[in-house]
PyMOL commands that place a pseudoatom at each C-alpha (Angstrom):
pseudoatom trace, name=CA, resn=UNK, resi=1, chain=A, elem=C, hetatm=0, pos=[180.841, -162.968, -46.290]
pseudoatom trace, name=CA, resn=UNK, resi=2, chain=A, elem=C, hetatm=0, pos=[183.849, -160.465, -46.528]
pseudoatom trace, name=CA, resn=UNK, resi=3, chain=A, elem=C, hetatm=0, pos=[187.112, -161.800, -47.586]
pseudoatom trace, name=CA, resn=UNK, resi=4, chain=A, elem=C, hetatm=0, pos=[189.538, -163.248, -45.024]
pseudoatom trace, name=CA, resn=UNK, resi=5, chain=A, elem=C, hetatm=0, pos=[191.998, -160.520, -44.219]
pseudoatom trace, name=CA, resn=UNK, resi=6, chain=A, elem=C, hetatm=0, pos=[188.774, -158.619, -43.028]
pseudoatom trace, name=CA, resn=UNK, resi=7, chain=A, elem=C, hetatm=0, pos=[187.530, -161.250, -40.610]
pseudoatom trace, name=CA, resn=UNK, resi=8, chain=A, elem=C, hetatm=0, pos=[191.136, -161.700, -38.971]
pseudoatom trace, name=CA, resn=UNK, resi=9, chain=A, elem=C, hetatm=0, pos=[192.080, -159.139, -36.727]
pseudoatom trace, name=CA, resn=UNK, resi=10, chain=A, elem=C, hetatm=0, pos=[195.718, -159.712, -34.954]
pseudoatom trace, name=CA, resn=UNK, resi=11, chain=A, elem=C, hetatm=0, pos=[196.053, -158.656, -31.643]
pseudoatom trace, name=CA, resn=UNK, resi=12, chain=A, elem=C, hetatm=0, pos=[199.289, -159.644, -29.925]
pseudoatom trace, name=CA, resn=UNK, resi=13, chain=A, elem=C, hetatm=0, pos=[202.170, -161.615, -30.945]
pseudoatom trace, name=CA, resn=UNK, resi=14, chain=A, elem=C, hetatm=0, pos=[204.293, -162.799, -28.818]
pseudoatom trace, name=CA, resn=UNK, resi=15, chain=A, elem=C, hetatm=0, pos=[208.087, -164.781, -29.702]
pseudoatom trace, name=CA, resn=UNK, resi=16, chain=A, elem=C, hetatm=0, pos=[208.234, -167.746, -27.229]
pseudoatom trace, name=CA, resn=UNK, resi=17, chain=A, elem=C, hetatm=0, pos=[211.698, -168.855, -28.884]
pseudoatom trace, name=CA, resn=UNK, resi=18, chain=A, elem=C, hetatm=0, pos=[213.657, -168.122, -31.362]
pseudoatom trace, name=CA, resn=UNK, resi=19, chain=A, elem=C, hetatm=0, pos=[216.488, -170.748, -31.142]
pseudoatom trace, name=CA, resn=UNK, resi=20, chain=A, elem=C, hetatm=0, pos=[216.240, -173.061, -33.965]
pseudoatom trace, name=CA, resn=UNK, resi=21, chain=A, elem=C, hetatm=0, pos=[213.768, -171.732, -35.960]
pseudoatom trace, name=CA, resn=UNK, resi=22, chain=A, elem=C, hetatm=0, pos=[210.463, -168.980, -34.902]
pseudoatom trace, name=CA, resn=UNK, resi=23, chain=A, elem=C, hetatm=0, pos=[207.705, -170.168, -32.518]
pseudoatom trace, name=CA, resn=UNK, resi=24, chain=A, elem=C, hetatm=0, pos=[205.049, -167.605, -31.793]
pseudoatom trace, name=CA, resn=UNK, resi=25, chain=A, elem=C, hetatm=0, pos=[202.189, -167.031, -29.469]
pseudoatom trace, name=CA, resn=UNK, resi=26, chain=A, elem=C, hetatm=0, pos=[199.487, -165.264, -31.796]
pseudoatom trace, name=CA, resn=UNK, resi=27, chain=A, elem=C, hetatm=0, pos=[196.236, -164.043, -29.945]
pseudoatom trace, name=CA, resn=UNK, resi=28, chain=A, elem=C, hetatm=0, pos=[193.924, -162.930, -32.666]
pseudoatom trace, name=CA, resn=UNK, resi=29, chain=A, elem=C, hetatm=0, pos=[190.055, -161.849, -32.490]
pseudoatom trace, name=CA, resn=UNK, resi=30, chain=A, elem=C, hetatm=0, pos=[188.433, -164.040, -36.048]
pseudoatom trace, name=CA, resn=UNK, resi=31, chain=A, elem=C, hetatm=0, pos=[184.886, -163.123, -37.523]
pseudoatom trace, name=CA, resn=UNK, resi=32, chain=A, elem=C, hetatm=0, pos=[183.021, -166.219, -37.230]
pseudoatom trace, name=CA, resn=UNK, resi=33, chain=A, elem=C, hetatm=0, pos=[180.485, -167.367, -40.363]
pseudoatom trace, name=CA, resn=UNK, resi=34, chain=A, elem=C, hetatm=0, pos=[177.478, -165.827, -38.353]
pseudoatom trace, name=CA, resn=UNK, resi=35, chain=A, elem=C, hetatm=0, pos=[179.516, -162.609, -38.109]
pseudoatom trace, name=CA, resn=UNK, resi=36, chain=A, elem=C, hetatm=0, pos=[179.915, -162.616, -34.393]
pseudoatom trace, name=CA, resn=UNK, resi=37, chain=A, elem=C, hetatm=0, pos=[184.009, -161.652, -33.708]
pseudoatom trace, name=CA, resn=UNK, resi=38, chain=A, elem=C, hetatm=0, pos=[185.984, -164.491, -31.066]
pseudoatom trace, name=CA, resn=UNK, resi=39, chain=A, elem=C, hetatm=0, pos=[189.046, -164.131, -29.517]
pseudoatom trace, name=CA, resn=UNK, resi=40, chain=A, elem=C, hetatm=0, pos=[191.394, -167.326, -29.766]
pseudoatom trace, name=CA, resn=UNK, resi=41, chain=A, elem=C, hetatm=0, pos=[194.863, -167.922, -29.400]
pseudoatom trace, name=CA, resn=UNK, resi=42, chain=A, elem=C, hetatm=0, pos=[197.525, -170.086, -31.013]
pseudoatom trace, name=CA, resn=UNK, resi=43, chain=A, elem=C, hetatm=0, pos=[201.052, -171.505, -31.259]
pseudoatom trace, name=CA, resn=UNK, resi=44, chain=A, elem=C, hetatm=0, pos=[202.456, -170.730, -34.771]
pseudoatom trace, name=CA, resn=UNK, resi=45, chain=A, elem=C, hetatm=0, pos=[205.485, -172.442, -35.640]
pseudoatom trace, name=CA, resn=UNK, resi=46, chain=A, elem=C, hetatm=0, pos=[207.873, -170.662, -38.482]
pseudoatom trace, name=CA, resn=UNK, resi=47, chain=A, elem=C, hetatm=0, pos=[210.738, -172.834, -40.037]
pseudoatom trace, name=CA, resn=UNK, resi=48, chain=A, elem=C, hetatm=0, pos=[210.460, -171.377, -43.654]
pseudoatom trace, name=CA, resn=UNK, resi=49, chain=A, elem=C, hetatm=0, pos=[208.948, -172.884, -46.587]
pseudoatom trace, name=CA, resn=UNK, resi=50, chain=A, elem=C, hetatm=0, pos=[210.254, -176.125, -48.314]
pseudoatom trace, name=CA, resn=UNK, resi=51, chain=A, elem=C, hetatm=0, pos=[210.982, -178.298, -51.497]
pseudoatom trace, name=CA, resn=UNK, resi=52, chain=A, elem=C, hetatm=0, pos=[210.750, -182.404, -52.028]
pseudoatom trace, name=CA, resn=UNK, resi=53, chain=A, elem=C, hetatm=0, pos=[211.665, -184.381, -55.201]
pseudoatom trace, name=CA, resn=UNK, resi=54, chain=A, elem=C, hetatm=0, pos=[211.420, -188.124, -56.478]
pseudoatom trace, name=CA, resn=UNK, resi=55, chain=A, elem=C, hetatm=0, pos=[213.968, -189.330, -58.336]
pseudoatom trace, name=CA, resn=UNK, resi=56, chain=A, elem=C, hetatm=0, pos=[212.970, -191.936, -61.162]
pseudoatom trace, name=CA, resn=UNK, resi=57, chain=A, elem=C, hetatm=0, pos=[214.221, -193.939, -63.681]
pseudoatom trace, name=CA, resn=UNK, resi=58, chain=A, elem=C, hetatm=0, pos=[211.387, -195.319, -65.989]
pseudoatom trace, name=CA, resn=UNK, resi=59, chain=A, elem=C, hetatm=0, pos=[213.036, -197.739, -67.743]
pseudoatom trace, name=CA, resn=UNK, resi=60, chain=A, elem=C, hetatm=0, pos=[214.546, -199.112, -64.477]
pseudoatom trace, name=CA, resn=UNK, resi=61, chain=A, elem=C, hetatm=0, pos=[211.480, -198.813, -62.913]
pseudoatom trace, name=CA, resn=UNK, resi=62, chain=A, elem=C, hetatm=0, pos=[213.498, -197.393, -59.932]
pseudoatom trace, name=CA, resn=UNK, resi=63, chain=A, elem=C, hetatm=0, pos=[213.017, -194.384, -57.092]
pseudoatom trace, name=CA, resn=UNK, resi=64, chain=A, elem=C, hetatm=0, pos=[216.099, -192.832, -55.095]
pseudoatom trace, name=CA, resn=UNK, resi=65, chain=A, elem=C, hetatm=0, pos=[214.849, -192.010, -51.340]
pseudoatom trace, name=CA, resn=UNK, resi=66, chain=A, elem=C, hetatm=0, pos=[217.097, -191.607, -48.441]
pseudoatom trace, name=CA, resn=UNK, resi=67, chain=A, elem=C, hetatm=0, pos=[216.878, -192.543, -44.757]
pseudoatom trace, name=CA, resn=UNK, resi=68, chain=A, elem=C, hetatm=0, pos=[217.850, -190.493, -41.941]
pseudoatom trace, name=CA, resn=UNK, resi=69, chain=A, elem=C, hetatm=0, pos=[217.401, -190.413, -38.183]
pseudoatom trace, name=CA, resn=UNK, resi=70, chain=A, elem=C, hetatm=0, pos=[214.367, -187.593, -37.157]
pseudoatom trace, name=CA, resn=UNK, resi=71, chain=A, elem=C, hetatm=0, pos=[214.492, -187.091, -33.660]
pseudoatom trace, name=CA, resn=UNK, resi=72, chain=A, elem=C, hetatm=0, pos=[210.563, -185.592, -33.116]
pseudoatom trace, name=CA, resn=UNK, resi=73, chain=A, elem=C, hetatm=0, pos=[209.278, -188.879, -34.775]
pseudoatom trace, name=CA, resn=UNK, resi=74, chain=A, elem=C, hetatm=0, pos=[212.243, -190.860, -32.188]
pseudoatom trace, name=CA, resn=UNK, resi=75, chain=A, elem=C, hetatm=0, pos=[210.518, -188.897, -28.919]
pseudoatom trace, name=CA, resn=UNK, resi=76, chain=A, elem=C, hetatm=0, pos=[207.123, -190.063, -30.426]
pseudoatom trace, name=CA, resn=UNK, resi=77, chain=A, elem=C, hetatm=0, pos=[207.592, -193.654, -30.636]
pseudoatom trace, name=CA, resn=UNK, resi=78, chain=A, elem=C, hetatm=0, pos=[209.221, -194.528, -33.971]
pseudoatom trace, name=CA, resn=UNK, resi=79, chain=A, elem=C, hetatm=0, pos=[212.832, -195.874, -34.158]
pseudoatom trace, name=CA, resn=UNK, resi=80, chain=A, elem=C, hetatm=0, pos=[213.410, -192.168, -35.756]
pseudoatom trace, name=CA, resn=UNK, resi=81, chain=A, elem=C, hetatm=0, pos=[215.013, -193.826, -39.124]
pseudoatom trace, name=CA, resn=UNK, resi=82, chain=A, elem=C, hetatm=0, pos=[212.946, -192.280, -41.986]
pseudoatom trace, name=CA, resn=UNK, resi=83, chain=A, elem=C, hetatm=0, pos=[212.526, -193.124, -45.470]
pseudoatom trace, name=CA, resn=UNK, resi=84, chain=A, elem=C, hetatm=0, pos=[211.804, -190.318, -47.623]
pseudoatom trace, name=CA, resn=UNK, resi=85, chain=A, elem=C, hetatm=0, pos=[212.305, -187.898, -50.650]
pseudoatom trace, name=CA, resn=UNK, resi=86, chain=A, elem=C, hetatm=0, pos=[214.964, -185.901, -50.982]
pseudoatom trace, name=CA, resn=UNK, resi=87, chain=A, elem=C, hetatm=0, pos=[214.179, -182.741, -49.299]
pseudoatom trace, name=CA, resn=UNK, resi=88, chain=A, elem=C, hetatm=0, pos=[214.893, -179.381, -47.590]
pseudoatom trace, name=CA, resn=UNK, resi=89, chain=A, elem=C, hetatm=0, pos=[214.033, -175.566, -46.975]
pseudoatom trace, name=CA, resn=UNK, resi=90, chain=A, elem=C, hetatm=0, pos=[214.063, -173.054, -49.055]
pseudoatom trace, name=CA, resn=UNK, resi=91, chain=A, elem=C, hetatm=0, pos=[216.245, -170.499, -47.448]
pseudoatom trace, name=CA, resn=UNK, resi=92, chain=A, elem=C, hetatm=0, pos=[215.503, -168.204, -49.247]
pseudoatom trace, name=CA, resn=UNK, resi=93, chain=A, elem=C, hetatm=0, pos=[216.299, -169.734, -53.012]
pseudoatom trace, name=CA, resn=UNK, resi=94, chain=A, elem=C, hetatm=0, pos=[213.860, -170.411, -55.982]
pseudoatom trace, name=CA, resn=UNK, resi=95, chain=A, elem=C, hetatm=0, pos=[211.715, -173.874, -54.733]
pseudoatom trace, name=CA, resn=UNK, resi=96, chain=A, elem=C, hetatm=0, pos=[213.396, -175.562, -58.483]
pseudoatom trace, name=CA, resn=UNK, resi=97, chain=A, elem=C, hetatm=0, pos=[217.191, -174.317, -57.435]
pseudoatom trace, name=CA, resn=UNK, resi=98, chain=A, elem=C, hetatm=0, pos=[217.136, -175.509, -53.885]
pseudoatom trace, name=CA, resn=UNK, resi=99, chain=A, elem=C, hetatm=0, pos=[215.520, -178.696, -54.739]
pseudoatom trace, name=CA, resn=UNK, resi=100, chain=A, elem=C, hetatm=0, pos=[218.515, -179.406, -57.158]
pseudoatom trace, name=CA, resn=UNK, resi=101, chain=A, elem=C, hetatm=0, pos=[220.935, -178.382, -54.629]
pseudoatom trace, name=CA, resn=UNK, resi=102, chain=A, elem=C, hetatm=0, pos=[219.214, -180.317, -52.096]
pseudoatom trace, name=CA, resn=UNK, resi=103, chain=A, elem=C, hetatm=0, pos=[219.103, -183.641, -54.615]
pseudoatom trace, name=CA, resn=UNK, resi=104, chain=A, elem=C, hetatm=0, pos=[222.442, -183.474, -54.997]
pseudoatom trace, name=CA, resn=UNK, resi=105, chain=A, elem=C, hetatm=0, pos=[223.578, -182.973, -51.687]
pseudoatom trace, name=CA, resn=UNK, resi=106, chain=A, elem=C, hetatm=0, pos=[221.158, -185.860, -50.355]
pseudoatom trace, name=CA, resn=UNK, resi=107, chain=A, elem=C, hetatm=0, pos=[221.585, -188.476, -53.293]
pseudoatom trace, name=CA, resn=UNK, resi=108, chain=A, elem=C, hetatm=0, pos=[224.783, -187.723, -54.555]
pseudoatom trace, name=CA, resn=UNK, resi=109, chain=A, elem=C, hetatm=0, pos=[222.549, -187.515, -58.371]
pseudoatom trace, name=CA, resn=UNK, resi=110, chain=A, elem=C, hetatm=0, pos=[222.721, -183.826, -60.126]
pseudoatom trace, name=CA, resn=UNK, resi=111, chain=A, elem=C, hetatm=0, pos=[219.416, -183.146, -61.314]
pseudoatom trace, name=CA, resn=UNK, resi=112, chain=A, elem=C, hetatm=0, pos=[219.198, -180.801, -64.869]
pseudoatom trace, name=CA, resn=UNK, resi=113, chain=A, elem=C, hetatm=0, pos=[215.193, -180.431, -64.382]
pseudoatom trace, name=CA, resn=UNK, resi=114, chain=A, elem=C, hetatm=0, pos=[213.134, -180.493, -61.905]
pseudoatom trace, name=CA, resn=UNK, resi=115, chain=A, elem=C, hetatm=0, pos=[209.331, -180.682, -62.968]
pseudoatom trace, name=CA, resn=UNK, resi=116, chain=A, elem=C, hetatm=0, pos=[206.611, -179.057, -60.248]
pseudoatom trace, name=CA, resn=UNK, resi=117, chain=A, elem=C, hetatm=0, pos=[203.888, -181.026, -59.380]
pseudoatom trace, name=CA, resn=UNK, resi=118, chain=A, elem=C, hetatm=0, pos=[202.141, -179.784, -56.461]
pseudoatom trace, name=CA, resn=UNK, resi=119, chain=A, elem=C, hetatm=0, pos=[201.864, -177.308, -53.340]
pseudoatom trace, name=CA, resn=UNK, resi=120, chain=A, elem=C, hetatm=0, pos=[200.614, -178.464, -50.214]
pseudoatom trace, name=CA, resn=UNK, resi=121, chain=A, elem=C, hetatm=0, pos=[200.852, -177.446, -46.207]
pseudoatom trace, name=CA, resn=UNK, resi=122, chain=A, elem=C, hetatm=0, pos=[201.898, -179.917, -44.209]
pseudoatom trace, name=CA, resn=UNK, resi=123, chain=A, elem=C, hetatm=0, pos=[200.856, -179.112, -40.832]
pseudoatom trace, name=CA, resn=UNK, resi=124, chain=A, elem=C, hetatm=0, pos=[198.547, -176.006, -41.055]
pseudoatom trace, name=CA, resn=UNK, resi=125, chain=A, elem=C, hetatm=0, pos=[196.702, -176.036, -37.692]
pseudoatom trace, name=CA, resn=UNK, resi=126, chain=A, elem=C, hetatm=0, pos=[200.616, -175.107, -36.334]
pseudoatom trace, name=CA, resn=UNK, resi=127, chain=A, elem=C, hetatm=0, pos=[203.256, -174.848, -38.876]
pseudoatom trace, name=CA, resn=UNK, resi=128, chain=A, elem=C, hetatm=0, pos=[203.457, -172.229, -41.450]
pseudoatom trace, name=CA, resn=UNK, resi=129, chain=A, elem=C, hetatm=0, pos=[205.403, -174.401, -43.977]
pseudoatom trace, name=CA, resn=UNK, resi=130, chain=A, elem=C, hetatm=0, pos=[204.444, -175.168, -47.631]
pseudoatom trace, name=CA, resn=UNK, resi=131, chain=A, elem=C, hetatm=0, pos=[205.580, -177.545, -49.399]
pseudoatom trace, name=CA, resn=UNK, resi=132, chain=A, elem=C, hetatm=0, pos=[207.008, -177.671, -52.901]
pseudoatom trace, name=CA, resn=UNK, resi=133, chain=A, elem=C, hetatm=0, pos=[206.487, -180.997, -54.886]
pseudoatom trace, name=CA, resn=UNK, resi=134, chain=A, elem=C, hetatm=0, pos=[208.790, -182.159, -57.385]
pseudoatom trace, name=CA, resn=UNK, resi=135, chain=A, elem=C, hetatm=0, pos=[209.969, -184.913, -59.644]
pseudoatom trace, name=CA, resn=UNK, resi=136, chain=A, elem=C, hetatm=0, pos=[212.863, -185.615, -61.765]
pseudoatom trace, name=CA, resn=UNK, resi=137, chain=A, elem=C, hetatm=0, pos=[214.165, -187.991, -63.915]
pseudoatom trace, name=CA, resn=UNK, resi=138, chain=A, elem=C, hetatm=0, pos=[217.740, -189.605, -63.074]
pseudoatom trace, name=CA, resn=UNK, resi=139, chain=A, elem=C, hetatm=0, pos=[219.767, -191.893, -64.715]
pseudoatom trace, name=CA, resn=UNK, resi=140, chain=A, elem=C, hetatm=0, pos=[223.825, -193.443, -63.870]
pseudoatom trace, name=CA, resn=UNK, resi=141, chain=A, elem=C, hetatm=0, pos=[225.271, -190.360, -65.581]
pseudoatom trace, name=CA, resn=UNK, resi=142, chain=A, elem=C, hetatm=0, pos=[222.899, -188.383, -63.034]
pseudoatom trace, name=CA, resn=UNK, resi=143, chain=A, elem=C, hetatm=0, pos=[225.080, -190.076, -60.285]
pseudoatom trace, name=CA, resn=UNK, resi=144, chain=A, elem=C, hetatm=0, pos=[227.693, -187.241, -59.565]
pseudoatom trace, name=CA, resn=UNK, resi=145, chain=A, elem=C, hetatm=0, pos=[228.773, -188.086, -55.619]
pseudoatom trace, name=CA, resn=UNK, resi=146, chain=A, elem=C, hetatm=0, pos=[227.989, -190.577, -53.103]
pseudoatom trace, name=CA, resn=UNK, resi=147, chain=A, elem=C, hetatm=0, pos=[225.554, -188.107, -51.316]
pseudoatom trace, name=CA, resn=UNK, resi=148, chain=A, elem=C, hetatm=0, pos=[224.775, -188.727, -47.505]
pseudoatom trace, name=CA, resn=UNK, resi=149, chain=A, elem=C, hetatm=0, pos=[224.019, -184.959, -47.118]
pseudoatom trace, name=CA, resn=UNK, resi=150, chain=A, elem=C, hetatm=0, pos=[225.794, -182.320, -45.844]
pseudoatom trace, name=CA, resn=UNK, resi=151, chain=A, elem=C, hetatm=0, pos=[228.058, -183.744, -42.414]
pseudoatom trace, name=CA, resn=UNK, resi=152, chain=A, elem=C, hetatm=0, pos=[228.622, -178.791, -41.369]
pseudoatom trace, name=CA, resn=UNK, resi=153, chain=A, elem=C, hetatm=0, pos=[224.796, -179.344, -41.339]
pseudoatom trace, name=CA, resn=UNK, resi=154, chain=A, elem=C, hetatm=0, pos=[224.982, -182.359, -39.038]
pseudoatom trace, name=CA, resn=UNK, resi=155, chain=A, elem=C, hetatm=0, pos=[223.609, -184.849, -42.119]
pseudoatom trace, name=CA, resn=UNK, resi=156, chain=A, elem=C, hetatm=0, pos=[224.169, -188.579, -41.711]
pseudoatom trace, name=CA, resn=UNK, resi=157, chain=A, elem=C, hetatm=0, pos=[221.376, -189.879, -45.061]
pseudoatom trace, name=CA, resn=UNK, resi=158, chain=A, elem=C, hetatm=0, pos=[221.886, -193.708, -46.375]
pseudoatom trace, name=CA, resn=UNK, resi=159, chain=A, elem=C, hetatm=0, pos=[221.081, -193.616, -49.862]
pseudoatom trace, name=CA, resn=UNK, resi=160, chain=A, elem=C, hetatm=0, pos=[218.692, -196.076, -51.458]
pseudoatom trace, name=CA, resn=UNK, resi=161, chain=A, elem=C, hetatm=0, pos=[217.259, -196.971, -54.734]
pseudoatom trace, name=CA, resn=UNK, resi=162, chain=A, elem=C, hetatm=0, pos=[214.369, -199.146, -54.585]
pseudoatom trace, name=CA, resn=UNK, resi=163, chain=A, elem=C, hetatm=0, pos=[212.105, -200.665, -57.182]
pseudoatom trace, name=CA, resn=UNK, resi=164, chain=A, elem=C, hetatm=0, pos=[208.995, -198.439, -57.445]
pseudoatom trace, name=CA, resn=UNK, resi=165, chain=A, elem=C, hetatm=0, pos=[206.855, -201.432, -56.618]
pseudoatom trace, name=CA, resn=UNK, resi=166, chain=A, elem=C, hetatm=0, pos=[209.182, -202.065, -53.577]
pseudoatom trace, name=CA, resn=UNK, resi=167, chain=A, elem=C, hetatm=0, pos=[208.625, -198.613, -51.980]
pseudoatom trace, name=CA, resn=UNK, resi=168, chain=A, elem=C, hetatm=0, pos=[204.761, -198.983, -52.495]
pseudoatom trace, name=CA, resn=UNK, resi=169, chain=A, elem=C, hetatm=0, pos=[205.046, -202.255, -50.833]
pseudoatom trace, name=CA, resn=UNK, resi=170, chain=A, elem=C, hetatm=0, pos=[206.441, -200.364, -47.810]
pseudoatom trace, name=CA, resn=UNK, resi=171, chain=A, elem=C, hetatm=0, pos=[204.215, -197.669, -47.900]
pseudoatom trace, name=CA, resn=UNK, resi=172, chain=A, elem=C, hetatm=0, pos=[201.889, -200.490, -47.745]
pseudoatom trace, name=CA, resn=UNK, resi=173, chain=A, elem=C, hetatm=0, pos=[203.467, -202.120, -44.643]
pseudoatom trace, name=CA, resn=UNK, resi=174, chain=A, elem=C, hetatm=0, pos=[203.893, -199.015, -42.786]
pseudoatom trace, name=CA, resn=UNK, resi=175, chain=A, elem=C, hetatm=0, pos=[207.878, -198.818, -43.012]
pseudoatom trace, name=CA, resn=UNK, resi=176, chain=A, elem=C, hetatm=0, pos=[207.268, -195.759, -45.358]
pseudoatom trace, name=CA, resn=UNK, resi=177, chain=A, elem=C, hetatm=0, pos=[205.632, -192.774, -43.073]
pseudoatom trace, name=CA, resn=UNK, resi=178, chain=A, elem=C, hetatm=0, pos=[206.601, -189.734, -43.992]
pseudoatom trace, name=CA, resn=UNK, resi=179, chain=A, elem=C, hetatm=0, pos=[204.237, -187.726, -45.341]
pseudoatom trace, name=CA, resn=UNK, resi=180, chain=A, elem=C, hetatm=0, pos=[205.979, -185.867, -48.099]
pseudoatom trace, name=CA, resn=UNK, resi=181, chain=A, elem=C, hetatm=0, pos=[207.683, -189.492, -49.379]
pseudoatom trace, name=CA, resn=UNK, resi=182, chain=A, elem=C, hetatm=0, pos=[204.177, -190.868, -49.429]
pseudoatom trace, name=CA, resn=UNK, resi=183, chain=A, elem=C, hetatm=0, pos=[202.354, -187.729, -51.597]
pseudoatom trace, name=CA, resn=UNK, resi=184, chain=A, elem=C, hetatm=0, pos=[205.163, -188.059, -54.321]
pseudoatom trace, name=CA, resn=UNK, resi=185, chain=A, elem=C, hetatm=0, pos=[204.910, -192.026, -54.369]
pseudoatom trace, name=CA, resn=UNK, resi=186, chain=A, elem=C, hetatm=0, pos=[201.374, -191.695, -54.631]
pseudoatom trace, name=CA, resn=UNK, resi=187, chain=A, elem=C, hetatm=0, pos=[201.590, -189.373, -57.315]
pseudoatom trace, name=CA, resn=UNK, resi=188, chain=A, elem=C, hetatm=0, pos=[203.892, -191.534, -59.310]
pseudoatom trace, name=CA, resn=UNK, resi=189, chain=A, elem=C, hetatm=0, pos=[201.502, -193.956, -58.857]
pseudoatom trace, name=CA, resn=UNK, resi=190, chain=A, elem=C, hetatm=0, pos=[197.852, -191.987, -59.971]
pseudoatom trace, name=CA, resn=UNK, resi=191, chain=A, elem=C, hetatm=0, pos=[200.028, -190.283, -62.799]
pseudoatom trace, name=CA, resn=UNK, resi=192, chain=A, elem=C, hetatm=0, pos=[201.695, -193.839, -64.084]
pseudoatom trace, name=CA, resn=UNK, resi=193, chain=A, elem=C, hetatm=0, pos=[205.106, -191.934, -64.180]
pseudoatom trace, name=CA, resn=UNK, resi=194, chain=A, elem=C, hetatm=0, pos=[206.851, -195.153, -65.277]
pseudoatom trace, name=CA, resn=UNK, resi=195, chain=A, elem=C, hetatm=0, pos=[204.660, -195.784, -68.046]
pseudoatom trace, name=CA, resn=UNK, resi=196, chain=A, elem=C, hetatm=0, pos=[206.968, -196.749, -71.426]
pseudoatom trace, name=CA, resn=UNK, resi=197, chain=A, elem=C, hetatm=0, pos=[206.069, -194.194, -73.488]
for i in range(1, 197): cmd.bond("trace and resi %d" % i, "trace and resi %d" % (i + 1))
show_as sticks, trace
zoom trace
């Protein structure tokens, strides 16, 4: 079969807002496997591309995550207060400099260097977002301000530092459930990140 880009064939696309970030109406004719063409249609939601990071402290056995009220996950049922990474969009900056920024800003902890792990979409049958997944190592120098996030950008982030075996036990329980915090905790976990060396 031909590559991709010669099996899609856009035909209209049409901006159904444009206030917060870029929802589009895309109607698109797709070569199927058997090489017969089909028209379908889809909702493509833009927001930009992203960055996450754990903070950990191996000899403390410790992670930094935040928690923050998420109003989609609110309007779906949840109490909206999630615990996760440290996180943000790119807007335009190198995934390892916003992710610093966006540490910083969240945690109040000034990362030096920020090691990528991973890539991933997070919502591909809607949202055009990837992901870019990091981790650092932080320590009570790291700890620069008292974080919270940025209050111009409407942020309001409790700060927490948990005992890596803590956060897996909530992971566990359900109380961690956002999808990003749970790929990096994971990770830490398959790649024994708090392993004495």
């Amino acid at each position: 079969m031909s590559n991709t880009a010669e099996r899609v064939n856009i035909v209209e696309s049409q901006v159904l807002s444009h206030d917060w970030y870029l929802l589009k109406k895309i109607t698109f004719d797709y070569q199927r496997n058997n090489g017969e063409w089909q028209r379908q249609t889809r909702e493509v939601y833009d927001r930009g591309n992203g960055a996450a990071i754990l903070l950990y402290n191996r000899e403390k056995r410790t992670v930094v995550l935040t928690r923050q009220f998420r109003l989609p996950v609110f309007v779906n049922g949840h109490d909206g207060l999630l615990i996760e990474v440290a996180a943000g969009l790119l807007e335009g900056a190198a995934p390892e400099d916003r992710i610093r920024d966006e540490a910083e800003e969240e945690t109040g902890y000034r990362v030096h260097h920020a090691q990528k792990v991973f890539e991933a979409y997070m919502s591909p049958g809607s949202v055009t977002e990837k992901l870019h997944f990091f981790i650092a190592e932080y320590d009570a120098r790291s700890k620069v301000s008292a974080g919270g996030g940025l209050e111009a950008e409407t942020e309001e982030l409790e700060v927490l530092e948990w005992a890596f075996e803590d956060a897996l036990q909530a992971f566990d329980r359900g109380e961690i459930c956002d999808a990003k915090t749970i790929m990096l905790l994971q990770y830490a976990a398959m790649k024994n990140l708090f392993a004495q060396s």
